[in-house]
N, C-alpha and C positions, 0 to 999 in steps of 0.2 A: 525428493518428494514425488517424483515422477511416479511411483509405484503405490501410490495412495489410493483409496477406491477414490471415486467423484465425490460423494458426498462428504468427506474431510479430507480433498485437497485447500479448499479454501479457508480453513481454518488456521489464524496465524496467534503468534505469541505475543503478548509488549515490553519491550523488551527497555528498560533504563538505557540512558547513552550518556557519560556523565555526569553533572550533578543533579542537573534542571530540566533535560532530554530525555523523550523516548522515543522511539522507534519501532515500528513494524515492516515487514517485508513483506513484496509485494508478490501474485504468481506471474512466472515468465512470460506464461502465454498471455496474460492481459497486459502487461507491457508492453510486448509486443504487437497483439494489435492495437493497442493505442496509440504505436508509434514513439512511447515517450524512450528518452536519453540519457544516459547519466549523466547527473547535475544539472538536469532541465529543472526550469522554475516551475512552482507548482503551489497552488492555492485549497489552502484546507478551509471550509467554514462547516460553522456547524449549525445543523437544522434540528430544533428539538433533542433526540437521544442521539444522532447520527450524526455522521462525520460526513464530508462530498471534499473529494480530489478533483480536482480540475487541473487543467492547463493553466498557465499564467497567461496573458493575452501581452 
């Protein structure tokens, strides 16, 4: 995905994960500076139409 213009790198798919699951992928570079880890806890809520990732505390 490295080779995507700017404006549709951040464009991602949802993707089913089993029967009750879905899943989206995140882009590397805002992983990484967020510092987050894999299998780090992490809290979804949702604000009106929008989703917010956080940190778990």
């Amino acid at each position: 995905m490295a080779n995507l213009p700017s404006d549709k790198r951040n464009i991602r798919k949802l993707t089913k994960v089993g029967g009750k699951s879905y899943a989206i992928t995140l882009p590397i570079e805002i992983v990484r500076e967020l510092g987050w880890r894999e299998h780090q806890k992490l809290v979804i809520e949702k604000k009106g139409a929008q989703l917010v990732v956080k940190d778990w505390d």
